[in-house]
SEGUSE-401281 format. One line per 10 residues: their letters; for each residue x, y, z of N, C-alpha, C, O. Coordinates in Angstrom, 2 decimals. Last residue first. Layout:
# SEGUSE-401281
A = X:Y:Z:X:Y:Z:X:Y:Z:X:Y:Z  ...
//
This chain:
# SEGUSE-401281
XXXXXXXXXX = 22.26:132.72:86.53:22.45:131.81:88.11:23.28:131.76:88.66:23.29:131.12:89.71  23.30:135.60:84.62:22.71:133.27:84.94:23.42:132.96:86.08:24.59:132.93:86.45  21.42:137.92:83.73:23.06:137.27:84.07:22.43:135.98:84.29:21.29:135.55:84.12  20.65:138.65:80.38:20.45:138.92:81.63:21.27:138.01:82.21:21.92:137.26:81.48  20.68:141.26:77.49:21.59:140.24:78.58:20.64:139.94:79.79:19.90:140.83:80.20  20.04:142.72:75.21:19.50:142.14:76.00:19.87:140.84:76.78:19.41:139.70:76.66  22.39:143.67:73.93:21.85:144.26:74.67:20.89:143.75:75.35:20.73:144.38:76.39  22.68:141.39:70.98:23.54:142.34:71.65:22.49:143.35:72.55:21.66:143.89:71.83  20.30:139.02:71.17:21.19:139.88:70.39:21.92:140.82:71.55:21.67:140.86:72.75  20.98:134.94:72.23:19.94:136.86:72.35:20.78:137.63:71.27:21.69:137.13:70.61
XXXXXXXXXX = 19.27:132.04:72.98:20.36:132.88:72.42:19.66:134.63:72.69:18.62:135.18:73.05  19.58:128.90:74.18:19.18:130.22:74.06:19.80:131.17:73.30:20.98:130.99:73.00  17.97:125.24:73.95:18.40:126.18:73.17:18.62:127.58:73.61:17.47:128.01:73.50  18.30:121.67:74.89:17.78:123.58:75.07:18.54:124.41:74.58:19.76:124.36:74.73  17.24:118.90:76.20:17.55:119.91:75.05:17.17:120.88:74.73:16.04:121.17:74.34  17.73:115.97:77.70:16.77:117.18:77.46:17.49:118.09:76.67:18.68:117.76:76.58  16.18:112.45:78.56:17.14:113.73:77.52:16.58:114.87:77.51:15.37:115.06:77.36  16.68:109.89:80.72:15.97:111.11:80.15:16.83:112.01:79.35:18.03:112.23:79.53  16.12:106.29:80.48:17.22:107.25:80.36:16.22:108.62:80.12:15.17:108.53:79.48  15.53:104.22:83.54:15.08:105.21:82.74:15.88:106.21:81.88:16.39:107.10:82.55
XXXXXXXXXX = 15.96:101.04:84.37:16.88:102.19:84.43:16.24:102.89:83.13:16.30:102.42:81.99  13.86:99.65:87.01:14.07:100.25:85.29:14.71:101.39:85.15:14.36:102.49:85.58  13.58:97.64:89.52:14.13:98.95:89.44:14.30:98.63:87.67:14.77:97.59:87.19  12.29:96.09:92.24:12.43:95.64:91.29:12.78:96.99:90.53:12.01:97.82:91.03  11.84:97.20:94.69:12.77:95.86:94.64:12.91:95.41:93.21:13.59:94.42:92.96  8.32:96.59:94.05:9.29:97.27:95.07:10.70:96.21:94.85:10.72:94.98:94.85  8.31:97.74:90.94:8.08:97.53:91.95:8.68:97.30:93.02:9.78:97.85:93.08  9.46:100.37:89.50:8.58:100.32:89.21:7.87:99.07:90.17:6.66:99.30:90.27  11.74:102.89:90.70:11.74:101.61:91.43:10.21:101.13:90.58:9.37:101.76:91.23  14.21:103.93:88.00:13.43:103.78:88.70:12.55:102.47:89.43:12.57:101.32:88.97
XXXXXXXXXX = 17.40:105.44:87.89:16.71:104.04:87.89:15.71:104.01:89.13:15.88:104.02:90.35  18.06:107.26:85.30:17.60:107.13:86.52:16.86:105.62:86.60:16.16:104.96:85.83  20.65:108.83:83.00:19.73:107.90:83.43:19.54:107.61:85.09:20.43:107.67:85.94  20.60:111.81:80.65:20.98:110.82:81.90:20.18:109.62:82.13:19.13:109.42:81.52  21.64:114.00:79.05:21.21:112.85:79.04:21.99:111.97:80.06:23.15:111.60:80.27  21.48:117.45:78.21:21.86:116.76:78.88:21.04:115.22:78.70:19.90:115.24:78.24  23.09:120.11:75.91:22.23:118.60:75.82:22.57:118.18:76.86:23.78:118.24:77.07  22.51:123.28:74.88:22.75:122.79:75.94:22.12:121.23:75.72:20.94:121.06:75.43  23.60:126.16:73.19:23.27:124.61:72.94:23.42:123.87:74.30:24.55:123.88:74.80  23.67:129.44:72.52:23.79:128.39:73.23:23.75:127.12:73.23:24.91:127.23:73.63
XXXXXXXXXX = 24.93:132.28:70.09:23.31:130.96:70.36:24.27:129.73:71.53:25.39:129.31:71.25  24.09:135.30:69.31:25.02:134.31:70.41:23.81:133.48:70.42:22.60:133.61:70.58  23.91:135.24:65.83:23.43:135.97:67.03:24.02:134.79:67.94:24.34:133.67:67.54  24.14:134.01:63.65:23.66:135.42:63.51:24.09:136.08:64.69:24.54:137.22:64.71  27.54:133.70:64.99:27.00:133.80:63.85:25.82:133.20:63.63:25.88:131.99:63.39  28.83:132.25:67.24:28.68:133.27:67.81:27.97:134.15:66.88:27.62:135.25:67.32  27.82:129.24:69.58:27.89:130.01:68.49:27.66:131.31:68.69:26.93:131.82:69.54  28.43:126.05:71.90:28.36:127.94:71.94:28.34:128.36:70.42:29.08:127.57:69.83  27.27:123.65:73.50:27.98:123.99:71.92:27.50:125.73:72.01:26.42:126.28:72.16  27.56:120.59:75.48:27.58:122.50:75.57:28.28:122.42:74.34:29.24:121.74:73.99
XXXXXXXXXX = 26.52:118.13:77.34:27.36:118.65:75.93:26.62:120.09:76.19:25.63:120.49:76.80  27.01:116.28:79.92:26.19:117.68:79.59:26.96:117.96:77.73:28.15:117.78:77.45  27.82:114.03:80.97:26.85:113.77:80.69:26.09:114.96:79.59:25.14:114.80:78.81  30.20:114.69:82.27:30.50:113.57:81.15:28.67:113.94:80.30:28.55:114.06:79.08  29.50:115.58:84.94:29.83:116.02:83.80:29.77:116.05:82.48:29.45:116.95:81.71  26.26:113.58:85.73:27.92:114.02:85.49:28.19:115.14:84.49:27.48:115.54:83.57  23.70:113.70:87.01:23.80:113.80:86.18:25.54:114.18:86.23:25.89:115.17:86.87  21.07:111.99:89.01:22.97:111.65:89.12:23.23:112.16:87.73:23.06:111.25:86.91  19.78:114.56:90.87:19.21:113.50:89.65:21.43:112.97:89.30:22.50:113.56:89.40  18.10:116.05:92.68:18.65:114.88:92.93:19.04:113.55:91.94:18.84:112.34:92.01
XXXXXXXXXX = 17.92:118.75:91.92:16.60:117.57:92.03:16.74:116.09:92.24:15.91:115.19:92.07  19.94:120.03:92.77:18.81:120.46:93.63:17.97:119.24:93.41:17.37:118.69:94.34  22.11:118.69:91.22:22.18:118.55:92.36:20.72:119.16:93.20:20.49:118.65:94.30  21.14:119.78:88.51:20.62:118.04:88.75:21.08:118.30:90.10:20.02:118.10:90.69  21.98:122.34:89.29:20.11:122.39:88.84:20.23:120.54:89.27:19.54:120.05:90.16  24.52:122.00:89.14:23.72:122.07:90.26:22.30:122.13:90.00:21.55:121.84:90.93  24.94:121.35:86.55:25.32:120.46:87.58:24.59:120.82:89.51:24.35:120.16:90.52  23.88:123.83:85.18:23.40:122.28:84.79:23.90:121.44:86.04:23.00:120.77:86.55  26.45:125.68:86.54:25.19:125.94:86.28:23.98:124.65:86.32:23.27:124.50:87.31  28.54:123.97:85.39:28.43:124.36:86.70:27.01:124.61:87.02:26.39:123.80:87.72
XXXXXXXXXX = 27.91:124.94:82.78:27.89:123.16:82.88:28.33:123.09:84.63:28.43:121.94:85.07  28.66:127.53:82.44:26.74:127.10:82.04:27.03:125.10:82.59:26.12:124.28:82.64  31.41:127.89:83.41:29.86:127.86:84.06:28.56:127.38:83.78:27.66:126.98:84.52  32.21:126.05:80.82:33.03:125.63:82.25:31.63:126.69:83.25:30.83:125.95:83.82  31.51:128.08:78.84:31.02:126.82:78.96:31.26:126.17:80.11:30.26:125.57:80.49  30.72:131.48:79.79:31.89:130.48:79.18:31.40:128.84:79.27:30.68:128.72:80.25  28.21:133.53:78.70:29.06:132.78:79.65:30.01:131.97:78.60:30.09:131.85:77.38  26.51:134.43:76.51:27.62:135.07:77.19:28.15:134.66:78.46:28.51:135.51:79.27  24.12:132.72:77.36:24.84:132.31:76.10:26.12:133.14:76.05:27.01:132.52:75.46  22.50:132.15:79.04:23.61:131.85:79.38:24.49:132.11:77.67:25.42:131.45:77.20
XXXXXXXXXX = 19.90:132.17:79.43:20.51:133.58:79.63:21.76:133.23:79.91:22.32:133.78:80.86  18.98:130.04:78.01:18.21:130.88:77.46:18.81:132.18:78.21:18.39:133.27:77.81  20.08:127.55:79.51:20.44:127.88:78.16:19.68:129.54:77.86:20.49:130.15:77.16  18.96:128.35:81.71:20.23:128.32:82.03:20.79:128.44:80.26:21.66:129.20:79.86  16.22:127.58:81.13:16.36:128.97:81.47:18.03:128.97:81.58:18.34:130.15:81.47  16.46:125.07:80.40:16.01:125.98:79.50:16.45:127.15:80.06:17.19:127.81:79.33  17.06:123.92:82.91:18.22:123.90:81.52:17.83:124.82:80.87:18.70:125.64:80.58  14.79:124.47:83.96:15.79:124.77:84.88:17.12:124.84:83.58:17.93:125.76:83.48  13.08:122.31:82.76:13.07:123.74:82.89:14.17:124.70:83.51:14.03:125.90:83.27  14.15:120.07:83.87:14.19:120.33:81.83:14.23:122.02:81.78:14.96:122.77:81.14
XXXXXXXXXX = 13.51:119.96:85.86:15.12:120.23:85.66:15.19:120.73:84.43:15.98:121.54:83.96  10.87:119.68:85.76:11.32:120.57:86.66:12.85:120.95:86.28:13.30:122.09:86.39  10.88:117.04:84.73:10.23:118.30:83.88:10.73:119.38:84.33:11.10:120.21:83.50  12.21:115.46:86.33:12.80:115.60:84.91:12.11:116.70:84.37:12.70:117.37:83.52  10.18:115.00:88.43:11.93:115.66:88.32:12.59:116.18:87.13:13.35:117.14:87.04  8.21:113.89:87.04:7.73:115.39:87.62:9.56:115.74:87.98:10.01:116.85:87.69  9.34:111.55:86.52:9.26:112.35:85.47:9.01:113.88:85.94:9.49:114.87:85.38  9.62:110.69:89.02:10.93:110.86:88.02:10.46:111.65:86.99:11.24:112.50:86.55  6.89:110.57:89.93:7.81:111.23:90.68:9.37:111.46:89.80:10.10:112.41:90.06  6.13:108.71:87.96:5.70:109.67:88.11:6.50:110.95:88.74:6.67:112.04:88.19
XXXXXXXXXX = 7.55:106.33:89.05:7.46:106.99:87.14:6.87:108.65:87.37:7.39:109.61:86.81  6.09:106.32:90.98:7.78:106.43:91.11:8.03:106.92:90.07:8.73:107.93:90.00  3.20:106.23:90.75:3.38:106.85:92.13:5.30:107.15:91.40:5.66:108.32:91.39  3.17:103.62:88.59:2.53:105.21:88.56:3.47:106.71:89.22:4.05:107.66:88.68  4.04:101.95:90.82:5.12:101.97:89.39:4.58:103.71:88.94:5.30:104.71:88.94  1.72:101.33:92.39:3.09:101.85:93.20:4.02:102.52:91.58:4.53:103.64:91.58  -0.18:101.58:90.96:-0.62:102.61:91.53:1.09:103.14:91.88:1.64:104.24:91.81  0.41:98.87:90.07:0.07:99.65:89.18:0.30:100.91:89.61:0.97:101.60:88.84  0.17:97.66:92.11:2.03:97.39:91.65:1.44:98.81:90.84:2.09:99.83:91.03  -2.43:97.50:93.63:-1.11:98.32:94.40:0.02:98.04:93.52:1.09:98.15:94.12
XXXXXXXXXX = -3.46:96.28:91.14:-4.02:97.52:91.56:-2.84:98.44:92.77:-2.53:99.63:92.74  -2.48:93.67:91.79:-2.35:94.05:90.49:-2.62:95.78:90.91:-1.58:96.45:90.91  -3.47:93.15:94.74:-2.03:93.58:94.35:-1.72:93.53:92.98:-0.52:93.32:92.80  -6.58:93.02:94.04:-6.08:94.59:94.84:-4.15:94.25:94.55:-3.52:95.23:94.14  -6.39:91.19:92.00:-7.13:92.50:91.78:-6.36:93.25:92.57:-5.54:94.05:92.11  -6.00:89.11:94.41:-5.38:88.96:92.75:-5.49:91.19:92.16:-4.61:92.06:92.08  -8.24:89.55:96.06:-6.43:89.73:96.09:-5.85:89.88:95.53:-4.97:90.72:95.69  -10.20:88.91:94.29:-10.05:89.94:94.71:-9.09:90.63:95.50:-9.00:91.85:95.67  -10.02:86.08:94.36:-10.13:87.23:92.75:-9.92:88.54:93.19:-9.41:89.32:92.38  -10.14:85.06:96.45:-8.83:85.00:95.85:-8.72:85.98:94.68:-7.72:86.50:94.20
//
């Protein structure tokens, strides 16, 4: 019986690991995906860089809205970007049993005059 006890303590552990895991390896992947969208977007208009963000969460499957993205543009030293997204995912930690995870991410780009490159 000790050792049933053991192996489904050992499969919730492995299963919660296995899903936390898989959300977070999403979330790192997208985090990156913002960065680079903040980091050559700063001569865009805000209505793309948040087109931009909406499909990066559509590739990783993550339910991020509109509602969800804040975009702050500056144009004093230098073009600076601001990109915040915060969402939440609800993960399965056992089966049937689900923790709504919130993730945040936050990115910064900016450049000086001549080193442009275009965005996504």
């Amino acid at each position: 019986m000790g050792r049933l006890l053991r192996l489904l303590v050992t499969a919730a552990v492995v299963w919660a690991a296995w899903h936390g895991g898989v959300a977070a390896w999403q979330q790192f992947q997208f985090s990156n995906e913002v960065s680079k969208i903040a980091q050559f977007g700063p001569g865009k208009d805000a209505g793309s860089v948040r087109e931009a963000v909406l499909a990066a969460a559509a590739r990783y499957n993550l339910p991020v809205t509109a509602t969800d993205i804040k975009i702050r543009q500056e144009e004093k030293p230098a073009a600076s970007l601001f990109v915040d997204v915060s969402y939440t995912v609800q993960v399965e930690i056992l089966p049937r049993v689900f923790y709504p995870w919130t993730y945040t991410t936050s990115a910064h780009g900016y450049f000086l005059p001549g080193g442009r490159a275009p965005l996504k």
